[in-house]
C-alpha positions as CSV (number, residue, x, y, z in Angstrom):
1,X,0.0,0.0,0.0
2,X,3.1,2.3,0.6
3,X,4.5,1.6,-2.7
4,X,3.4,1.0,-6.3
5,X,0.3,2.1,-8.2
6,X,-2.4,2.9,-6.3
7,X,-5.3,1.1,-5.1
8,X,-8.6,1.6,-6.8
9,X,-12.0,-0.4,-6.3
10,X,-15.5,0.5,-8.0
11,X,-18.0,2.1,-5.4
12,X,-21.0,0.7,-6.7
13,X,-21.8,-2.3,-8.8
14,X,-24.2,-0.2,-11.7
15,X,-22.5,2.3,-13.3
16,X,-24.4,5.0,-14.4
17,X,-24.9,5.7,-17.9
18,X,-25.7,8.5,-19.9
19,X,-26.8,8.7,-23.4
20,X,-26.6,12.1,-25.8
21,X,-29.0,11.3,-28.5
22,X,-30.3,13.1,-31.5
23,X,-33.3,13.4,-33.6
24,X,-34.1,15.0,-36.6
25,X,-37.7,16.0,-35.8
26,X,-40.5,17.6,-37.7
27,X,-43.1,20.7,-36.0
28,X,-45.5,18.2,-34.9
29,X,-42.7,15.8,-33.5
30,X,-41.2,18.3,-31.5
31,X,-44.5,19.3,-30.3
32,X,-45.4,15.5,-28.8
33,X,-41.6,15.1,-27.3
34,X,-42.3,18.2,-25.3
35,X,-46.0,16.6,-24.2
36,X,-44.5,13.5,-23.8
37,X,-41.5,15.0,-21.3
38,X,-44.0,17.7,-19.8
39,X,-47.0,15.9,-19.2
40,X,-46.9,11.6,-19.8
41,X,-43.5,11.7,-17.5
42,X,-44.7,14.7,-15.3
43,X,-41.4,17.0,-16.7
44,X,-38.9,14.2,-16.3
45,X,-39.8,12.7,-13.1
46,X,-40.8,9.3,-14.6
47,X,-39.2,6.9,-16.5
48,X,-40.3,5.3,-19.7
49,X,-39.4,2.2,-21.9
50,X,-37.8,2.6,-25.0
51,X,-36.1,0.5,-28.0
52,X,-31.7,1.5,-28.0
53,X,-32.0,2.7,-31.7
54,X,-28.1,1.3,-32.2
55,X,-28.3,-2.5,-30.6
56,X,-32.7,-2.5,-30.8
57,X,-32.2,-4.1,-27.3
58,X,-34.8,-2.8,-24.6
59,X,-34.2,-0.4,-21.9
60,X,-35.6,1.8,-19.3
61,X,-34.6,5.0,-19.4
62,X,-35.4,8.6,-17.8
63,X,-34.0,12.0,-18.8
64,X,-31.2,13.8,-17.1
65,X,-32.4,17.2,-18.6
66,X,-35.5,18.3,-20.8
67,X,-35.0,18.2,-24.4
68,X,-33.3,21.3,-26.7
69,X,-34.0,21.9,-30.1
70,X,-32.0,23.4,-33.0
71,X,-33.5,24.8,-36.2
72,X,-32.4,22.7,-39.2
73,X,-34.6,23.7,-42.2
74,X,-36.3,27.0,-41.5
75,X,-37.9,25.7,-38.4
76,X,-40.1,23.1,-40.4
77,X,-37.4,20.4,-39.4
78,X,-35.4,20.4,-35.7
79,X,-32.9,18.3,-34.3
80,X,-33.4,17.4,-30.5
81,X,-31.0,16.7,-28.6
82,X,-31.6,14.3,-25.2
83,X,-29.6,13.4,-22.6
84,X,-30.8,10.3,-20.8
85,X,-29.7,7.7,-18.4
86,X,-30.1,4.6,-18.9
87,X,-31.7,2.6,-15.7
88,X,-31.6,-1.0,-17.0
């Protein structure tokens, strides 16, 4: 313990982790992510069930912070970004 490298040991047994994704949304899109953040998971509080994208392997997840947008066509298209953490 005096000498060498030192010691390291996990805390906990489940790491957490985070996922950034993306979408490229339409107007309407946007408008049921935000009804689906706001109101179905009561502004993030709740956790929902959703298909990884990548891997199509299914996973619980709840988000870390509500959704952003960014114009990408003249506002008729948007890309949201969501950071989410995966509980399962």
């Amino acid at each position: 313990m005096e000498a060498g490298s030192p010691k390291v040991r996990r805390r906990f047994t489940a790491g957490i982790r985070i996922l950034d994704m993306h979408l490229r949304l339409n107007v309407d899109q946007v408008d049921t992510l935000d009804t689906f953040h706001d109101s179905t998971l009561q502004g993030g509080a709740l956790s929902f069930d959703w298909v990884l994208p990548r891997t199509g392997a299914p996973m619980t997840f709840r988000f870390v912070e509500p959704p952003s947008y960014a114009p990408i066509a003249r506002g008729r298209l948007w890309t949201a970004t969501l950071k989410l953490e995966v509980l399962q």
